[in-house]
C-alpha positions, 0 to 999 in steps of 0.5 A: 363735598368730597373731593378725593384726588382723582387722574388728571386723565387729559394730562396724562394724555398729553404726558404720553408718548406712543400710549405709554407714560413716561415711567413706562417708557423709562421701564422699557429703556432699561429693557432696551439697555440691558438686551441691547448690550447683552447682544452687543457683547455677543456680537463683538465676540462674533465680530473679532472672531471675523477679523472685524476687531475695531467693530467688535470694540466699538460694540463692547464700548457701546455695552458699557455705556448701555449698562451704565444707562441702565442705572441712570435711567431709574431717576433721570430727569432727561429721559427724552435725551437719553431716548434720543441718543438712544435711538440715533446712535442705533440706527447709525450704527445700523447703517454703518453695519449695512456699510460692511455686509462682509461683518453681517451679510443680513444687516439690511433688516434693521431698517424695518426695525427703525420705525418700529423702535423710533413710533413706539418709543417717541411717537407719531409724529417726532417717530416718522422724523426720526425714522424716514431719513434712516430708512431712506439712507439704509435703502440707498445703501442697500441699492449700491449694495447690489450692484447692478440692477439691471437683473431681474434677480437684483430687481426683485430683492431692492424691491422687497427691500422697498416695499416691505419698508415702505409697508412697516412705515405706513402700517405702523403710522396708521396704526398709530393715528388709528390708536391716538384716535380711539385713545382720544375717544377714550378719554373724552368718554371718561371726562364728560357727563354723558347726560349734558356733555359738560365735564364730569367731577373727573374732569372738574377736579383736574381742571380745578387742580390745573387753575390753581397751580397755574394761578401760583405761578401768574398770581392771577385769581379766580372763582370756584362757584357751586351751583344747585338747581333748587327743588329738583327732586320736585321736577323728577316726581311730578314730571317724571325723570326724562322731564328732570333730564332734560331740565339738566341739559337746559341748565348746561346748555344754559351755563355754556352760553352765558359763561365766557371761553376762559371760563369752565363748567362741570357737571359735579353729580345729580343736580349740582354744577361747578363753575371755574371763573378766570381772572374775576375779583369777588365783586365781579364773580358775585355780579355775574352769577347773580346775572346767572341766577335771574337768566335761569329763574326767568326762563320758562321750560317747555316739556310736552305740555308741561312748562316748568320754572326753575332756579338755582342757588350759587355758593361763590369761594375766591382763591387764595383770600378763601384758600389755597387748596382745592378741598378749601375752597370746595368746602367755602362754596359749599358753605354758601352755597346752603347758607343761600339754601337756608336763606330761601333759595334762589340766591347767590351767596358768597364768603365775605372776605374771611380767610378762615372758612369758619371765621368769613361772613356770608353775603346773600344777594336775592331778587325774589 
């Protein structure tokens, strides 16, 4: 089998903030660097031109630490914290300016701002944390701002104020529940076999390359079990494709019920499925898919008028006596997986207790 190495698309999910990936994230914070001290020296200029020199420094001080951020967040692993500052030293810098309307009279539209740098950059969730409490203090400032609002006129620009605030929050969150949603489709489409609605080889892979980095770190040990429906190209021809179709589903549903929750099932192609089994030892795994295989030659198929009987052949590798690797243990599985083939099909076949794929001997269990 060949197993290339393919996106763990469920991890990269999970690794995303605001729909982008980290290494886009970190692009965009250059980005964000750059133009915000560029415009940061400018209004310096502007500021000390006003009279405001202590503002105009602090922002030449804030550009320097800005271009510096520039260069360190090609490489740096504490992307988050610098995300963080990022976003706090600029909203209370916001409000500071909101503070002295005599050095910018239309500071005040930077709170519609906050939510839109703080979703797009952290998310959802960790955004409206961040983003309300700022908003909320820019509002207030904004209320002493005016003064008196007993006046119609003082009235209608808090209340723009309010509205329009309180308008990008809830657009902004909904859009962004609206995009987690349809992205989460997405991704459940790309990693499930439409046919069984068992994983596709995608997502196998990913979980396979997750179970073992995890079994690395715990030194637990598991299974990686490759099954075949025997003669099922026989079904196809006599009772027709939709006949093998729904054979297929009554294999995965088959599998899902018998299996336990730590376990995980996957549709690999065709008629071939893959099983992963948590913490088992090779005489329990061979057990349990020996289990498997009678449940499977037992149960009689109803199709129209038509009954049909199946089998299945089961190819068993443990990790790490057959292999460390992915490629490894497909490749051990699969081995005995067509030893059991050739030994009558029907079978449960594993690697008996060689490291070397080539040196280990095949075991084969049968009842018929």
């Amino acid at each position: 089998m060949n197993t290339p190495d393919q996106s763990d698309l469920g991890a990269t999910l999970e690794e995303s903030r605001s729909g982008l990936r980290d290494s886009h994230r970190r692009s965009l914070m250059r980005l964000l660097f750059f133009v915000t001290g560029t415009a940061l020296v400018v209004f310096a200029c502007l500021q000390i031109l006003n009279g405001f020199w202590w503002v105009g420094a602090g922002e030449l001080t804030a550009s320097v630490i800005l271009y510096v951020g520039v260069w360190r967040l090609r490489s740096t692993s504490y992307l988050q914290q610098w995300v963080y500052g990022y976003l706090v030293t600029l909203f209370f810098f916001f409000l500071v300016i909101m503070l002295l309307p005599e050095a910018s009279v239309a500071a005040f539209v930077w709170v519609l701002m906050m939510p839109v740098l703080a979703y797009l950059l952290l998310g959802k969730r960790e955004g409206m944390i961040l983003s309300v409490p700022f908003m909320l203090v820019g509002c207030v400032i904004y209320y002493y701002y005016l003064g008196s609002v007993g006046s119609p006129h003082a009235m209608i620009d808090l209340l723009n104020m309010v509205l329009c605030a309180a308008l990008m929050l809830a657009f902004i969150h909904l859009y962004q529940v609206r995009r987690e949603e349809a992205e989460q489709r997405l991704v459940d489409m790309a990693q499930t076999d439409a046919l069984t609605g068992l994983a596709n080889r995608n997502n196998f892979q990913g979980t396979l390359a997750r179970t073992i980095a995890e079994c690395e770190r715990s030194g637990a040990g598991f299974a990686l079990v490759v099954m075949d429906i025997d003669h099922f190209k026989l079904v196809n021809d006599t009772l027709g494709h939709d006949a093998g179709d729904y054979v297929l589903r009554q294999i995965g549903q088959c599998l899902i019920e018998r299996l336990r929750i730590t376990d995980f099932v996957g549709r690999l192609g065709g008629e071939e499925f893959g099983l992963i089994l948590r913490d088992v030892k090779s005489a329990d795994a061979f057990e349990l898919m020996d289990e498997l295989r009678q449940r499977i030659s037992e149960r009689q198929l109803s199709y129209g008028e038509a009954k049909v009987r199946i089998t299945a052949s089961f190819g068993i590798a443990q990790w790490p006596e057959h292999g460390r690797q992915a490629e490894t243990l497909f490749c051990v599985a699969d081995r005995c997986l067509y030893s059991g083939k050739r030994a009558g099909r029907n079978q449960v076949a594993r690697a008996g207790g060689g490291i070397n794929p080539n040196q280990g001997d095949l075991l084969a269990g049968s009842t018929g």
